[in-house]
N, C-alpha and C positions, 0 to 999 in steps of 0.2 A: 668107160674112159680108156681112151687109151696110155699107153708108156709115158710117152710126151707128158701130157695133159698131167699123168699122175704125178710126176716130176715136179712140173712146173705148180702145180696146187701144195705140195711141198716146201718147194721153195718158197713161195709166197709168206706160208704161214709160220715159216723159219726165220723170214725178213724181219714180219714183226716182233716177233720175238728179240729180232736181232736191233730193231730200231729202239726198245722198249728199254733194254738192257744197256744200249750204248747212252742215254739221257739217263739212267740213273747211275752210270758210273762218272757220266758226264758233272751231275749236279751236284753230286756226294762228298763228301770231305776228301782232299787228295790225302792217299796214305792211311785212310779207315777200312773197318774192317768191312762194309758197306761198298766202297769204291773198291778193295779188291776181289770178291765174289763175285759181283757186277761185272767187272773189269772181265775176269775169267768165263767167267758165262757169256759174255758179248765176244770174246772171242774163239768160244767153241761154237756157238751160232754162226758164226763166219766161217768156219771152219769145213761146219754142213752147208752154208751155200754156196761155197765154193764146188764141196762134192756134189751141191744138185745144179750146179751152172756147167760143170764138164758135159757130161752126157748130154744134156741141152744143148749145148754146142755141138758135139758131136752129129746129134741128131740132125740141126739145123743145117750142119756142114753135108750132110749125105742128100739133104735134098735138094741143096744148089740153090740155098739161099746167100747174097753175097754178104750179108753180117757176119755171117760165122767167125771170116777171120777177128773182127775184131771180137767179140764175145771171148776168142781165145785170149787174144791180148786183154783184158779187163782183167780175165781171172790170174793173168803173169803176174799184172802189179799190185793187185787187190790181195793174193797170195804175198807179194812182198810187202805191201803195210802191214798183215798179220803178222811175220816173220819178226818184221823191225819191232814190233811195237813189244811182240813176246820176250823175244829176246836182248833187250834194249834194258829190262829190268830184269832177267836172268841172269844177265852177264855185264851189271854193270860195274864189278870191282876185275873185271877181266877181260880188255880191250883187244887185245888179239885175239879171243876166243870166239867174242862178239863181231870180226871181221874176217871171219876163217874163210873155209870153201864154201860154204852152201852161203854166205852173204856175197861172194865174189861170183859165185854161176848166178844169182839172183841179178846183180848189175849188171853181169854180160846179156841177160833173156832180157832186160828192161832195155837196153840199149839195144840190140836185136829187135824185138817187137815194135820198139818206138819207130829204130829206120822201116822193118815192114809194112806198119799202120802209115806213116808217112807217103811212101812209096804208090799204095795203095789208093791212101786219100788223094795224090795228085794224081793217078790215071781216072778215078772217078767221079774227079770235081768233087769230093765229099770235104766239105770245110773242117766241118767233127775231127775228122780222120785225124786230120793236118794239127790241131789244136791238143787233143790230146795225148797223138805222142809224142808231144814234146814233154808230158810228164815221164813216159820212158826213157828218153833221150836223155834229159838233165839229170834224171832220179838216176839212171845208173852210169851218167859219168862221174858225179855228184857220190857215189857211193866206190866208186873204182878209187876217185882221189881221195876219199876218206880210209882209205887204205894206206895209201901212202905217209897221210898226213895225219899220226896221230892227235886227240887233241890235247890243248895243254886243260883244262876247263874241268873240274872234278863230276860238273853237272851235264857232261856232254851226254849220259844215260836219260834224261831226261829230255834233252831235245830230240834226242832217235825216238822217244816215246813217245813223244809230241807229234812227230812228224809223219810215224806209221799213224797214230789217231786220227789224224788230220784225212791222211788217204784212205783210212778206213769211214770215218764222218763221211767226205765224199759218194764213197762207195753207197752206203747205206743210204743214203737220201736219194740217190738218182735214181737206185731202182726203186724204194717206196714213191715218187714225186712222180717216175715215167710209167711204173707197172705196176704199183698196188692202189694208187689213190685213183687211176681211174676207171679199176673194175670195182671198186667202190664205191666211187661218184661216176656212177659215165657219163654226166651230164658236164661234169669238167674235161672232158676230153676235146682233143684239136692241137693243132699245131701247137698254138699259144704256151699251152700248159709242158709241150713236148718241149720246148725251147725254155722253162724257165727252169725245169725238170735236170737239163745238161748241164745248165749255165749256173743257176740261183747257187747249188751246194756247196760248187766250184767257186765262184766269188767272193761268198760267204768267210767259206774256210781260208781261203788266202789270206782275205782282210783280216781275218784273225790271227793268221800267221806271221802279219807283219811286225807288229809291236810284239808279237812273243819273241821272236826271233833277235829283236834290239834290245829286252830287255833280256835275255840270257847270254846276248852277245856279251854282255857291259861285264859280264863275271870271268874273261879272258886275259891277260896278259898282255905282252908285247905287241902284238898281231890287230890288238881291239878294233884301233884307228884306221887300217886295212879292211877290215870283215865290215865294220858300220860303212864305209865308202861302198866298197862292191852292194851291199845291203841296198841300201838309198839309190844307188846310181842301177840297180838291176829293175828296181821297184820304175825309177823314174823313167828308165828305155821302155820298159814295158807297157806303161802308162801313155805316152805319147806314141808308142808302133800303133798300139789298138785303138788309139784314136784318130791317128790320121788315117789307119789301114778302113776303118768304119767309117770315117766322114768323107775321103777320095777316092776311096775305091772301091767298097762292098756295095755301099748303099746307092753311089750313085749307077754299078751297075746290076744292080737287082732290084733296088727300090727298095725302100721299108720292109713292105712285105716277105717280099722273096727272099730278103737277109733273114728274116726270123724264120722263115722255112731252112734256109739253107744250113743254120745253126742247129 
């Protein structure tokens, strides 16, 4: 076997580990002693596939494959949901500590990569591209004004914790759904499964994100009636861009098909 190969069979078997560990912290009593062991062990498995996705990248990058870049970019933000999610209940009676310099170079790399990947995706018609940095883009403007803006909310440690989970959920399902399930099954492999692989974990987790996000908004102060507006009103732009962008413009000029390829 070579380097690669050794890596990447590494990684794999790190995944699962790392998917096994994130559903039982997921199921488990919040705040048990169960859900923190779990919790900790799902993020040192992140931890190592983070250190077996660099070199993989690296590798990928020397041989003039054109993913590499983003492979870089995944492990920026996938790095900063572990960050947040760690640190999010390390430092939750300590809000300036929790938004120092290493949360402040993490928003500037996320805002950075997201314009790269962007940049990237529109020289090479790659839609992906375009689509997910925009979780760069927001996640570290979104963390640069959380700087400014402390919160008034005693449970604001909780939503940072929420929110790295969420991007680490993500994480974990796309590579089990795109790279482990179908050297497993290779009979599920094809496009189909490569499109539901990018899209399904990301949907998923949003839709989840929306009602957490309203009901821990409701625990705020002054500001409440502002935050559920922008809430609602972000959810509802979103909702109707992706549907007219899919009903006038993707679909009619790719066709069905060619949009599920191109995603």
């Amino acid at each position: 076997m070579t380097t690669y190969e050794i890596i990447r069979s590494t990684h794999g078997l790190i995944g699962v580990l790392a998917l096994a560990t994130f559903w039982i912290a997921g199921l488990s009593r919040k705040g048990s002693p169960l859900h923190k062991l779990a919790g900790k062990a799902y993020l040192v498995t992140m931890a190592a596939i983070l250190a077996t996705t660099l070199p993989m990248a690296i590798i990928i990058l020397a041989r003039g494959v054109k993913v590499a870049p983003f492979l870089f970019y995944l492990i920026v933000i996938t790095a900063t949901a572990c960050w947040i999610s760690w640190r999010a209940i390390r430092d939750k009676r300590d809000y300036r500590a929790y938004t120092g310099r290493t949360y402040q170079a993490l928003a500037l790399l996320n805002l950075a990569g997201g314009a790269w990947i962007l940049a990237l995706g529109v020289a090479q018609g790659q839609l992906v591209y375009g689509v997910f940095s925009l979780i760069g883009l927001y996640g570290g403007y979104d963390m640069l004004r959380s700087v400014r803006r402390p919160p008034s909310d005693p449970r604001w440690w909780l939503r940072e914790h929420f929110r790295g989970m969420i991007g680490n959920g993500i994480a974990t399902h796309i590579a089990f759904l795109a790279i482990g399930l179908p050297r497993l099954l290779p009979q599920l492999a094809g496009s189909t499964l490569q499109t539901l692989a990018w899209l399904l974990p990301l949907a998923i987790a949003l839709g989840g994100a929306f009602p957490f996000a309203i009901r821990t908004g409701t625990g705020r102060d002054g500001s409440l009636g502002a935050d559920l507006g922008l809430i609602y009103a972000l959810n509802t732009i979103g909702a109707i861009a992706a549907s007219l962008a899919a009903g006038f413009i993707i679909i009619p000029a790719l066709g069905l098909h060619g949009s599920l390829q191109a995603l």
